[in-house]
C-alpha positions in Angstrom: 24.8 6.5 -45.9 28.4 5.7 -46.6 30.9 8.0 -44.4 33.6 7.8 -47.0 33.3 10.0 -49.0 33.1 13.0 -46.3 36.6 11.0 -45.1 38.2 11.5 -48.5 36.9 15.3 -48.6 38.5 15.8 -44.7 41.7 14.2 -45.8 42.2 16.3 -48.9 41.2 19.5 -47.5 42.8 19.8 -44.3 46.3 17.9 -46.1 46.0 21.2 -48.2 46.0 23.4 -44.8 48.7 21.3 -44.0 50.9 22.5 -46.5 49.0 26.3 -45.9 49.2 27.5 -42.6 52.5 26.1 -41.0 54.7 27.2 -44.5 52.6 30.0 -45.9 53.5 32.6 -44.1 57.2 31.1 -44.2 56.8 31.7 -47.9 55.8 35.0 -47.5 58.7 36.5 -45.4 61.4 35.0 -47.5 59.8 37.0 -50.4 60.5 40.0 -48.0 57.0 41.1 -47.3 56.9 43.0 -43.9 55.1 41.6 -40.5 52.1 43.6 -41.3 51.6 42.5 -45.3 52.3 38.9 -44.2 49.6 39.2 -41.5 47.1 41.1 -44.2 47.5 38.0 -46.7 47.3 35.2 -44.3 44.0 36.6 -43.0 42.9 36.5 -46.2 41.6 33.5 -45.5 39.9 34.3 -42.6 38.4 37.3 -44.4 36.9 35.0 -47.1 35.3 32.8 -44.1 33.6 35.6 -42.7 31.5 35.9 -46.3 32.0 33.2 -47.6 30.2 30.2 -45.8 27.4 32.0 -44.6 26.4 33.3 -48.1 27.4 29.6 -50.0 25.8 28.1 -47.0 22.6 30.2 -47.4 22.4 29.9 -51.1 22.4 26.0 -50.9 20.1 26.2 -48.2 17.5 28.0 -50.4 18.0 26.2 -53.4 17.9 22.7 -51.5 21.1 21.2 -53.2 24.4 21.4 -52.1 26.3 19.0 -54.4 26.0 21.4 -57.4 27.6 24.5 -55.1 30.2 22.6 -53.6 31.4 21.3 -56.9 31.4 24.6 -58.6 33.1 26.7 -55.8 36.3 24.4 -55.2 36.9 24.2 -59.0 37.0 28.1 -59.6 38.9 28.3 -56.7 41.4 26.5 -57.9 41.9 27.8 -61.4 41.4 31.3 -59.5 44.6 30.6 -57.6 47.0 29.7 -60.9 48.3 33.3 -61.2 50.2 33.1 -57.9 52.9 30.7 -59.3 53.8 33.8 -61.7 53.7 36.6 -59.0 55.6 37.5 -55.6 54.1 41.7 -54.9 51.8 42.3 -52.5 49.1 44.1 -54.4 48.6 41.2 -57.1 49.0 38.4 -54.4 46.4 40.4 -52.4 44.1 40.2 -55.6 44.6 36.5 -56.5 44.2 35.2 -52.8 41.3 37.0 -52.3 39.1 35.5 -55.2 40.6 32.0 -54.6 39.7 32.0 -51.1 36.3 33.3 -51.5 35.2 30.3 -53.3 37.5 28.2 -51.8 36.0 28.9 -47.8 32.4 27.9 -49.3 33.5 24.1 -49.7 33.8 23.1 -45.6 30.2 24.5 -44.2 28.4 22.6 -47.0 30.3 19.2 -46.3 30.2 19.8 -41.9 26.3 20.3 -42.8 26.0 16.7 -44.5 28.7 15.2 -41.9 26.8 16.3 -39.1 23.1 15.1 -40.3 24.9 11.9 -41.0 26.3 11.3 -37.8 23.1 13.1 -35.9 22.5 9.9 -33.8 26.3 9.3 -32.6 27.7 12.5 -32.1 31.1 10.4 -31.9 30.9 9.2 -35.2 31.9 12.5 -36.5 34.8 12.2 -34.9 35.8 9.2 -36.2 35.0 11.0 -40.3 36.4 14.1 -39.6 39.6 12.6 -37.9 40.9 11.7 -41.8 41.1 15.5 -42.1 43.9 15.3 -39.5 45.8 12.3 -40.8 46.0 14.8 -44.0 47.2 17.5 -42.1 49.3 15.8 -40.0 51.0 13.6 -42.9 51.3 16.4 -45.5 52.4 19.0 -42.8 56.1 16.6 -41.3 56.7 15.6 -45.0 56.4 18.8 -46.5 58.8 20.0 -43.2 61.8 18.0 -44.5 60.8 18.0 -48.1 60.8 21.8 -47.9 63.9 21.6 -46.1 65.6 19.7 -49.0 64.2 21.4 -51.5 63.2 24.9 -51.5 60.1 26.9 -50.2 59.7 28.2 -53.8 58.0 25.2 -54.7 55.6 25.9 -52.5 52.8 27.7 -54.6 52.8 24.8 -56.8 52.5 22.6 -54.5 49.0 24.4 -53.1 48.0 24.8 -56.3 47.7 21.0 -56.9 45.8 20.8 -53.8 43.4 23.0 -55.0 42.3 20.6 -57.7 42.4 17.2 -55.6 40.4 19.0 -53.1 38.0 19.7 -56.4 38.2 16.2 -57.1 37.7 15.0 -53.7 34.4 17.8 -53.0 32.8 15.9 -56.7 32.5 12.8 -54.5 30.4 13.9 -51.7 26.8 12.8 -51.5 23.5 15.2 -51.7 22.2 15.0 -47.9 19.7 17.3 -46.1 15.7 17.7 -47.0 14.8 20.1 -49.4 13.3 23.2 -48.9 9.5 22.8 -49.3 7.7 24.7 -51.8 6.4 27.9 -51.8 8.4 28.5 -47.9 10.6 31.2 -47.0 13.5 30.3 -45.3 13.2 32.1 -41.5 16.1 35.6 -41.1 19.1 35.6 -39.9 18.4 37.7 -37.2 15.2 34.8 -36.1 18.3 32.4 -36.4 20.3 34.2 -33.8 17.7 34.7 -32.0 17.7 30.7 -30.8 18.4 29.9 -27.5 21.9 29.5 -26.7 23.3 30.4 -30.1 24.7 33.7 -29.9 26.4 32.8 -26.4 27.6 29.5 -28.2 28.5 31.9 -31.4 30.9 34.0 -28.7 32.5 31.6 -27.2 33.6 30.4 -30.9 34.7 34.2 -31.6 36.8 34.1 -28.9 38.5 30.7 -29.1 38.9 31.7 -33.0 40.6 34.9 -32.0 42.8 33.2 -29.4 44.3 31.1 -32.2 44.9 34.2 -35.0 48.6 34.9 -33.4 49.1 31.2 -33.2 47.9 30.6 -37.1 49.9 33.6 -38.2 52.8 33.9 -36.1 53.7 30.3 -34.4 56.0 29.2 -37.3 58.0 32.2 -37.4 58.0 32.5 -33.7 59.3 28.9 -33.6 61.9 29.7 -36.7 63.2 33.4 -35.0 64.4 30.9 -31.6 66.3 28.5 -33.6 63.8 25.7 -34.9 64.6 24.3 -38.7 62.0 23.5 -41.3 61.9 20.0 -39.9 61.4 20.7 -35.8 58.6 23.1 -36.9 56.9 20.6 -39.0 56.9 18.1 -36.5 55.9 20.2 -34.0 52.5 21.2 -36.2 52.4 17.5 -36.9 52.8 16.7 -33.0 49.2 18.8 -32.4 47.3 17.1 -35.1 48.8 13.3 -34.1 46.9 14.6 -30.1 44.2 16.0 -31.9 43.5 12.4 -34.5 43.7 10.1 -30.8 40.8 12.6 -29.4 38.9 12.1 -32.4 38.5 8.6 -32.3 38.5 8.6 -28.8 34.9 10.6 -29.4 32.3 8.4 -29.1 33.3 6.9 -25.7 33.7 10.6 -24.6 30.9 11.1 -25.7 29.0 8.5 -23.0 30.7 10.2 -19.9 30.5 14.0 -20.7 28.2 16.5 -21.9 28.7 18.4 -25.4 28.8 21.6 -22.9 31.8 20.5 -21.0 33.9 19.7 -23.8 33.1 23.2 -24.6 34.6 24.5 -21.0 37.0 22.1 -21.4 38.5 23.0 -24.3 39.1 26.7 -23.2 40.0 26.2 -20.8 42.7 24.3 -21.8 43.4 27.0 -24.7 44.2 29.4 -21.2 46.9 27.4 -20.7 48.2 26.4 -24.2 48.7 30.2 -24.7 50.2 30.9 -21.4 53.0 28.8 -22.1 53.8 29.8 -25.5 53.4 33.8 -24.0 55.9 32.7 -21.4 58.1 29.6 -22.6 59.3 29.1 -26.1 62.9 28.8 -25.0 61.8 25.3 -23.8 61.2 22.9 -25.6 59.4 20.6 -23.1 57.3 23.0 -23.0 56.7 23.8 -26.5 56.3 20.2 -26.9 53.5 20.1 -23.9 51.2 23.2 -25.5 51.7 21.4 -28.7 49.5 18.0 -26.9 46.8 20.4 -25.8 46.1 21.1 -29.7 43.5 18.0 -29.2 41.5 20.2 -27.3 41.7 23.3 -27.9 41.0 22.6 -31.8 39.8 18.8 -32.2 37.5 19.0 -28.6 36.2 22.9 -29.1 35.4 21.9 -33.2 33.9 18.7 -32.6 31.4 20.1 -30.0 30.8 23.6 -32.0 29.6 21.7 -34.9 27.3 19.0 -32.7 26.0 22.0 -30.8 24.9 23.7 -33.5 23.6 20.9 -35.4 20.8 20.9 -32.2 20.4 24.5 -31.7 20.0 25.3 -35.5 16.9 24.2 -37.7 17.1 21.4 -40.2 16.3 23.5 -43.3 19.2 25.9 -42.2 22.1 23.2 -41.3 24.4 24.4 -44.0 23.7 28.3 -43.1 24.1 27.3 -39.3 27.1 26.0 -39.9 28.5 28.5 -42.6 27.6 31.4 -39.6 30.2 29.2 -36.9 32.6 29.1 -39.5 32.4 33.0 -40.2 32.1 34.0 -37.0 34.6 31.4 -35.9 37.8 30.9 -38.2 36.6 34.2 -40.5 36.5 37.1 -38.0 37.6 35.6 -34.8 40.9 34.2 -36.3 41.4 37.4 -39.1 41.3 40.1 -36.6 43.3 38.0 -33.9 45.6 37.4 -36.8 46.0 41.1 -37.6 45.8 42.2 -33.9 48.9 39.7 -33.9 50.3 41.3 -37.1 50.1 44.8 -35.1 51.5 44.0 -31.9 54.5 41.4 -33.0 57.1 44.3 -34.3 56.8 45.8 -30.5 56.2 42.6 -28.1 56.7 39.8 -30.2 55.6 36.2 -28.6 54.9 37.3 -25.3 52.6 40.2 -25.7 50.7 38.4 -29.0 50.2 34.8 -27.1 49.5 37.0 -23.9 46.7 38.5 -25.7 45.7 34.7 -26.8 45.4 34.1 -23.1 43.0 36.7 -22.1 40.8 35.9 -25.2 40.6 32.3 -24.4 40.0 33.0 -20.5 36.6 35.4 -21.6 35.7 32.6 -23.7 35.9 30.0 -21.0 33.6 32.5 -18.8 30.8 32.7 -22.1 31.5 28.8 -22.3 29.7 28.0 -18.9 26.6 29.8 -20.6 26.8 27.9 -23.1 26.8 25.0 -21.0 23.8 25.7 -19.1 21.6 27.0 -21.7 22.5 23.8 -24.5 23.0 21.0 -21.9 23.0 18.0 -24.2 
């Protein structure tokens, strides 16, 4: 089976949360909106991922297609976010976001299902497919920085609104993959799911590393912004992290023949321990900024790319899609919305230090649950 196609879907979807999460909430305090409202909207998202992919991801699961449900749920989520180019309240942004992003977070569990069946034999392979989804980032994320910077941040709901629609374009292109459910069979609970060895430790150890990176999701940009970075640094900077993250995921499959999927696991968190430390303790300097930046490849490319091979071995074949539709909600929907609000409640009264010190201590638990992890799904 042809990897393109899950290329083209990586590039266009992560370029769209290239424009997203570094400008976002940018966009949202120059329309006056206070720490707490900004924190509420950008967790949106993460809101949506905690329904979301586990019920899309079910749903396709049971009928046995995931083509027809992947297609469906990008396209209403981009015609659901038009009315945001015409408001700039909280209450009516609320609304919009939230029924865009519901349909919207059901598109990346169905596509990391097929990506990771494909790619079951060489592990590395995903890498090397899903590391398109940080050229988009990366790319859209520096020119949007000066672009933005030239421009005007106004033009920035447009702009997301026409990555809705490629993204819809791009999701048309992905191939069927995964057996269908036999006839007359019930698919098994979600509590006999959980109840797999390894998975709820492996599950935690996502939470936690999810959690970790709320404040930095919701809060970096500004934090960089209130110390005297422009438009442009701060892009680069978010560029910087994905350009790390792109040489670890084609570095993946030769990783892959030294080191087990449970120490990249460790690895990553604990390298998430120290990427927070510094940006609790350090943001004056940029040496340092730039440093945390580097460790983006493994505290987001290494942690990912393990999560979603991990699971791939602990979780059925009929369930693959609702596997990975539980990591993502679990994951990126509660871990990173309530770090992201626990951010939004602790900035106005510690700022940087207290909400990137609370990173830290997240990330340190998670490295502790990790070497579970590691013991019970040494593969």
């Amino acid at each position: 089976m042809s990897l393109l196609p899950f290329s083209r879907f990586y590039f266009c979807y992560f370029a769209f949360l290239g424009l997203f999460n570094p400008y976002w909430p940018l966009y949202l305090e120059r329309l006056g909106l206070s720490p707490w409202q900004l924190s509420v909207l950008v967790s949106l998202l993460g809101i949506a991922r905690i329904v979301a992919p586990t019920f899309w991801g079910g749903f396709a699961d049971r009928i046995g297609r995931r083509k027809p449900v992947l297609r469906a749920t990008t396209l209403v989520a981009a015609f659901a976010f038009l009315p945001i180019l015409w408001i700039d309240s909280f209450w009516p942004m609320f609304a919009v976001l939230a029924a865009s992003h519901l349909f919207w977070a059901a598109s990346l569990p169905l596509v990391e299902a097929g990506a990771a069946e494909a790619t079951r034999a060489v592990p590395g392979r995903y890498g090397r497919t899903r590391v398109w989804g940080s050229i988009g980032f990366m790319a859209v994320a520096l020119l949007a920085g000066y672009g933005l910077m030239k421009a005007s941040l106004d033009l920035l709901p447009m702009l997301l609104a026409v990555g809705l629609f490629v993204i819809a374009a791009a999701a048309w292109r992905v191939p069927e993959t995964g057996a269908r459910p036999t006839s007359g069979t019930t698919p098994a609970s979600l509590a006999s799911l959980l109840a797999r060895p390894g998975l709820p430790a492996l599950l935690a150890a996502c939470f936690l590393m999810a959690f970790a990176h709320g404040p930095y999701y919701t809060f970096y940009s500004i934090a960089l912004s209130g110390m005297g970075y422009g438009q442009g640094s701060i892009g680069a900077l978010w560029a910087l992290g994905v350009i790390c993250e792109i040489v670890l995921f084609w570095k993946l499959p030769s990783l892959h023949k030294r080191f087990g999927l449970g120490e990249w696991m460790c690895a990553s968190l604990a390298a998430a321990c120290l990427r927070f430390a510094l940006l609790a303790t350090a943001l004056t300097h940029p040496a340092a900024v730039l440093f945390a930046q580097t460790l983006h490849a493994l505290t987001f490319g290494l942690h990912h790319a393990s999560a979603v091979a991990l699971l791939q071995r602990a979780v059925p074949p009929e369930q693959q899609a609702r596997g990975q539709g539980l990591y993502l909600a679990v994951s990126f929907g509660l871990g990173g919305t309530l770090g992201g609000l626990v951010a939004g409640a602790l900035w106005p009264t510690g700022g940087a230090p207290l909400v990137y010190g609370v990173s830290t201590l997240a990330a340190l638990i998670g490295f502790a649950v990790s070497l579970s992890v590691r013991k019970t799904l040494a593969v």
